[in-house]
N, C-alpha and C positions, 0 to 999 in steps of 0.2 A: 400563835400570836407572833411577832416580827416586830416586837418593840414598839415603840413609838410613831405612829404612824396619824396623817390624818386620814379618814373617810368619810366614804359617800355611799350611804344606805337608802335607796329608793324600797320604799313598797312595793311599787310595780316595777320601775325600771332602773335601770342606771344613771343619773341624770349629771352632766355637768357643771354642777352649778345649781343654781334654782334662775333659769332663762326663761324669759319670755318667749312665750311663743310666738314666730313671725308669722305673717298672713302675705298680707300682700305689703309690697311700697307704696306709700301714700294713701295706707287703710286708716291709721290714726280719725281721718277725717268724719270715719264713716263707725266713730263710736259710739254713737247712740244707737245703733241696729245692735239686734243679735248678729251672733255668730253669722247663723244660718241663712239669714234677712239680710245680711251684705253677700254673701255668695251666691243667693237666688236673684239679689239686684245685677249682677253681672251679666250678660246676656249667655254668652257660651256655657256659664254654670246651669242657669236660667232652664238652655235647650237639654242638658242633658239628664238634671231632674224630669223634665216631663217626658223625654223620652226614655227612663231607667229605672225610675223611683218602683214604678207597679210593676214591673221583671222583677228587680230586687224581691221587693213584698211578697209574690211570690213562692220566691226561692225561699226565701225564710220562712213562709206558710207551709211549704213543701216539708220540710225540714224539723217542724215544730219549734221553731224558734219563735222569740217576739222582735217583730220590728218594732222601731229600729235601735239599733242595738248601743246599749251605753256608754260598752266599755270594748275596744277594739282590740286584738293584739295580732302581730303581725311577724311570720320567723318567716325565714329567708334560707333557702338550701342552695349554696353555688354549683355544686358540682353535678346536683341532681335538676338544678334549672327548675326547682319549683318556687314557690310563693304561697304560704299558707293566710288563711285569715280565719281567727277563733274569735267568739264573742261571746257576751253575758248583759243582763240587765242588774244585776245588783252585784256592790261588793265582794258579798260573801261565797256566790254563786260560783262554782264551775266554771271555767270557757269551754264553751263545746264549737266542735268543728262545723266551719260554714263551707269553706273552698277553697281547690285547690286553683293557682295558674301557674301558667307555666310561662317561668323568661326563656324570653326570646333569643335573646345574644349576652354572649359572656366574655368580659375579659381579663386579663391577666391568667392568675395560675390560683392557687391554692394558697393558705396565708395571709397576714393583716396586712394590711395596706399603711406603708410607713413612710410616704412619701409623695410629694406633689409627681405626677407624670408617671406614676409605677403602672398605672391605666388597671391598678386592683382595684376589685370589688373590696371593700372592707368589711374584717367579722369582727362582731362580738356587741356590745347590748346600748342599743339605743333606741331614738323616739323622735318622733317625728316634729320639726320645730319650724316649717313652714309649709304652703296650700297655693301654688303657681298653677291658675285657671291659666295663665297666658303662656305657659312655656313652649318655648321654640320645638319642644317635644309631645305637645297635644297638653296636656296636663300633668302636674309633676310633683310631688312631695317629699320633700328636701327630709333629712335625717341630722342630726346635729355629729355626722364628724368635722373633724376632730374631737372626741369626748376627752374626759378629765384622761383617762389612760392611753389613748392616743397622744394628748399632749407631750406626753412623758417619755414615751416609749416611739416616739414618730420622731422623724427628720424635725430639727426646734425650728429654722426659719422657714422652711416649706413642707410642712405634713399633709399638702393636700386641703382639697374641701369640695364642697358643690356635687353632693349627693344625694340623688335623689333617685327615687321608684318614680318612672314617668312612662309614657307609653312611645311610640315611631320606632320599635325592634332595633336601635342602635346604644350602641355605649362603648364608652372609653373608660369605665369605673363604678357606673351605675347600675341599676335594677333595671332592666326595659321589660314591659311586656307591651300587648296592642294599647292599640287606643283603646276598644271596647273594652278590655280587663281594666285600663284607668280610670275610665271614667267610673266605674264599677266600684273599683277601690277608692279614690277620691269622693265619692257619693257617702259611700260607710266613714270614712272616717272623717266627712265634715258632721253628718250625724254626731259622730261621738263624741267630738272637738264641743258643738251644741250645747251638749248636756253636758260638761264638766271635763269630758275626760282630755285635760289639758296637755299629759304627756302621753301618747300611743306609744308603746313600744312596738322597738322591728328589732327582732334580735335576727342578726346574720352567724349564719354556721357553715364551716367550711363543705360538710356533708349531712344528708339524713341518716343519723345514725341508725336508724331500725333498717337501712338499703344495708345489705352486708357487704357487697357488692361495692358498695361505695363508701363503707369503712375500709376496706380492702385495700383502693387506692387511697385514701389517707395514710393505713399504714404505711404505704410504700412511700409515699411521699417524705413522713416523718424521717425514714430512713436516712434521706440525700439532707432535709432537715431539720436534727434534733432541734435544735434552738428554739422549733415551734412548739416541741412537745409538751411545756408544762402551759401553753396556750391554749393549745387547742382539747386538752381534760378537763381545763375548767372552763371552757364551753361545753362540752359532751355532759359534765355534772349538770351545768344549769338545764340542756335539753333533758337529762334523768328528771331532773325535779317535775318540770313540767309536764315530762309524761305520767310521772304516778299521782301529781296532786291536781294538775288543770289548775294550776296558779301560777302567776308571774313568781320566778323565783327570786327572793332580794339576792342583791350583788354587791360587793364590796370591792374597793381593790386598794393595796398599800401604796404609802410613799413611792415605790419604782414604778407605780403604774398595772402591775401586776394584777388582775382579775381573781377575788380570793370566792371560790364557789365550794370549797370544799366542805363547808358547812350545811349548806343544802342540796347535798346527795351526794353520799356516801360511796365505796369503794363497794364493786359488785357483789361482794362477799355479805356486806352487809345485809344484802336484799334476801337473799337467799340465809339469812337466820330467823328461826322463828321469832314471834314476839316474846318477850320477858313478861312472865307475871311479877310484878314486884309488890315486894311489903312498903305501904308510902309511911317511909322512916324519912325523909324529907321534904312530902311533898306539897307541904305547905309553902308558899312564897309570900316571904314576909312584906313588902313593897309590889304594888301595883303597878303594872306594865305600864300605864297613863303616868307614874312618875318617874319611869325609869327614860335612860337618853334614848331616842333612836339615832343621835348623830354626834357627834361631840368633835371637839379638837383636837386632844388629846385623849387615845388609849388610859387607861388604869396600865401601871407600869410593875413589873414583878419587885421583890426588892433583888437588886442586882442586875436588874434590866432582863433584857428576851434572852440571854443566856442562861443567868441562876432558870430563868423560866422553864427551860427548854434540858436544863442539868432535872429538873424536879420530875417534868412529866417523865425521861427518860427511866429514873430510878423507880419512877412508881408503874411501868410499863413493866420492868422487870422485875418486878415484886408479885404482881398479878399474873406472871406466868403461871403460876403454881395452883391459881387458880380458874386454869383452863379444862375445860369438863373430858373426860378419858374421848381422849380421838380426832380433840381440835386440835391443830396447830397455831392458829393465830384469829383473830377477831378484833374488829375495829369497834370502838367505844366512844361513843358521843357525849359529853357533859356538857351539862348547860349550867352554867354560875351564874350569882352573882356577886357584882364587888359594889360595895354600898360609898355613899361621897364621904365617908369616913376612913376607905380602903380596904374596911375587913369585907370578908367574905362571909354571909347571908343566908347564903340558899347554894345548893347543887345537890342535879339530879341528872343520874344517867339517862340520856333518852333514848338511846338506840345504841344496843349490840351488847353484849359481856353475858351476863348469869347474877343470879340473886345473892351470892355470897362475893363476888369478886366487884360485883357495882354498891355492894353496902359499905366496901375498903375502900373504893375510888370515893364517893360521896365523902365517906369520910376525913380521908385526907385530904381532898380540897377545902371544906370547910373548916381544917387546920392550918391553912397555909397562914404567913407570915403578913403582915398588913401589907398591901401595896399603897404607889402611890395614885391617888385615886383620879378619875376622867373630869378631863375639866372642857368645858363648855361656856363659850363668852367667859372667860375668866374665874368661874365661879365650876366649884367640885359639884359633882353630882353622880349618883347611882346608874348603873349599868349592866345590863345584861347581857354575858359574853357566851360563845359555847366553843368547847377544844375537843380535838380530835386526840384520841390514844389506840396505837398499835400495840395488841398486847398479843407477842409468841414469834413466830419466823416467817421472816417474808416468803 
C-alpha cells in the first residue's frame, strides 16, 4: 500500500472515470433504437453485416463457440503486430480464443505513449469508448486514451488522443489492420456493445510475452530504458493473470498514475510453489463481499501512514524467515484483509505462497494490528477488502 491514494477498480477493465460511451456525432437523436438498430440503419454498417455476419457465424460454429458473443476482449501485441480477440457468453465464463490479426504498420518504438505527436502506439489497459462507421480509415474504434494514468503520467497540456483500431494499413499512433479484419472486429464488438457489454477492453502490451524472442528485445530495450521497467512488469502481471485464469484482470493504479498489478499475479516463484493445504483457522469472512467497497476515496490508512505500514510488514517479513521449510530461500505471500469502517481488522487469510506454520503467524499478526484509520467513500467510513504482498527470505 502507498498511503493515501485514490483508485480506480474496474472488474473488467481500467476505466477513466465512469464515461459514456460515444457512438457517433449526432447519435443522441437516434435514441430510441437499440444499439444494434441504429448501426444496421447506416448503410455502409448495413452492407457489411450482410456481407460478414454468416463468415463470422461460421467461424464461431467452427470453433464451438456461440454466436454472438457477449462479452468481447481485445489485447494488442506491438512488437509482435498481432491483434487478439477472446470471447464468452456469460460473466462467469472463461474467454476462450477466437482470432488472431495481424497489424499492418507500426509506429513509434516500444514504451507508453506520453505525448501529443510522439506517433506511439500507447500500452497499457483500456476500452473502447467510440464505433466511427465513417472514418476516413474504413471503420475505426476509438480507445479512451488518455486514461486516468495517462493523465498523470503524460505531457498535462498535450498527452495525445484520437486512438483508434481502424482498418487502410496506415498509422501515426494507432492500431491499423485491413479493412476486411475491421470490419470483422467492428461487427463483434457492436454485437457486444448490443447486449451490455458497455466497456470492451483493449489492453495494449509492448510484447507477447510467451514470444521469448520478443521478451528478448524488451529486455534490451529496458536496458537503454530503465524508467520503463516498473511499467512494463506490471503489464507482463496483468498478461500472467489472464493467461492462468481467462479473466479480465482488475487493475488499480496510485495517486502517481502508476499501474498497481501486483496483486493479481504474482512474482514467477510464486507459480512454481505448490498449493498450501491449510487448517481454515480464519476462514470464515465475517462481512459479505456485496458490503464491502469495491472503490472508495480514500485507502484505510495505517496508524502512522504508509511508512509505520511498510516499518510493520518489514519486521514481520523478517520474523518468518525462520519459518522458511529446509532448502527455501525466499517465497512470496499473499494476504488478503480486511479493515472494517470501524478500522479494526476482521478477517486475513494467506492466499497464496508461505507454509501452514509460517501463514498461521502472518494471519495472526494482521489481525493484531493497531486500528487504522478507515476508507471512506462519499464521505461516509466503510469496510474494505485489501490484499499485501510479503517477501519473506533473500532476494
Amino acid at each position: 500500500m502507498k498511503g493515501k491514494r485514490s483508485i480506480y477498480l474496474a472488474a473488467l477493465v481500467l476505466m477513466s472515470g465512469l464515461m459514456t460511451t460515444q457512438l457517433l456525432q449526432g447519435q443522441s437523436s437516434a435514441s430510441s433504437f437499440t444499439f444494434m438498430e441504429f448501426q444496421r440503419s447506416i448503410p455502409k454498417v448495413s452492407d457489411i453485416m450482410k456481407r460478414k455476419e454468416d463468415t463470422l457465424m461460421k467461424q464461431f460454429r467452427d470453433k464451438g463457440l456461440v454466436w454472438p458473443a457477449k462479452f468481447l476482449y481485445i489485447r494488442s501485441f506491438k512488437y509482435d503486430s498481432e491483434l487478439e480477440i477472446w470471447v464468452k457468453n456469460k460473466k462467469e465464463d472463461k474467454f476462450r480464443f477466437f482470432k488472431t490479426y495481424k497489424i499492418c504498420a507500426l509506429a513509434g518504438t516500444l514504451g507508453p505513449k506520453r505525448m501529443a505527436g510522439d506517433y506511439q502506439v500507447p500500452e497499457g489497459f483500456y476500452y473502447i469508448n467510440e464505433f466511427n462507421p465513417r472514418s476516413q480509415y474504413h471503420f475505426a474504434l476509438g480507445i479512451n486514451y488518455p486514461n486516468a494514468s495517462d493523465r498523470l503520467l503524460s505531457d498535462i497540456s498535450q498527452p495525445g488522443g484520437d486512438i483508434y483500431i481502424h482498418g487502410s494499413c496506415v498509422t501515426t499512433g494507432c492500431i491499423p489492420i485491413t479493412d476486411d479484419q475491421i470490419e470483422e472486429v467492428y461487427i463483434l464488438a457492436a454485437h457486444a456493445k448490443d447486449q451490455g457489454d458497455d466497456f470492451i477492453p483493449v489492453h495494449i502490451f509492448p510484447v507477447n510475452f510467451k514470444n521469448p524472442r520478443s521478451v528478448g528485445y524488451l529486455n534490451k530495450y529496458l536496458l537503454n530504458f530503465s524508467e520503463f521497467t516498473g511499467f512494463e512488469k506490471s503489464l507482463r502481471n496483468a498478461y500472467n493473470y489472464f493467461e492462468k485464469f481467462h479473466q479480465i484482470p482488475p487493475v488499480l493504479i496510485d495517486d502517481k498514475g502508476d499501474y498497481l498489478t501486483e496483486e493479481v499475479a504474482m512474482a514467477e516463484e510464486i507459480k512454481a510453489e505448490p498449493k498450501i493445504k491449510k487448517k481454515p483457522v480464519h476462514a470464515l469472512q465475517p462481512i459479505r463481499d456485496e458490503d464491502l467497497a469495491k472503490s472508495v476515496d480514500n485507502l484505510p490508512v495505517y496508524p502512522g501512514g504508509n511508512d509505520a505500514f511498510q516499518s510493520f510488514i518489514n519486521k514481520l517479513s523478517g520474523e518468518m524467515v525462520k519459518e522458511l521449510q529446509e532448502g527455501q530461500r525466499k517465497t512470496f505471500v499473499l494476504v488478503e484483509y480486511i479493515i472494517d469502517e470501524h478500522g479494526k481488522t476482521v478477517y486475513a487469510r494467506v492466499i497464496r505462497g508461505g507454509n501452514e506454520e509460517m501463514n498461521e503467524k502472518i494471519e495472526a499478526a494482521f489481525l493484531n494490528m493497531p486500528l487504522w484509520d478507515p476508507a471512506k467513500r462519499l464521505g461516509k467510513e466503510i469496510g474494505i477488502k485489501l490484499k499485501q504482498t510479503i517477501m519473506v527470505g533473500v532476494e
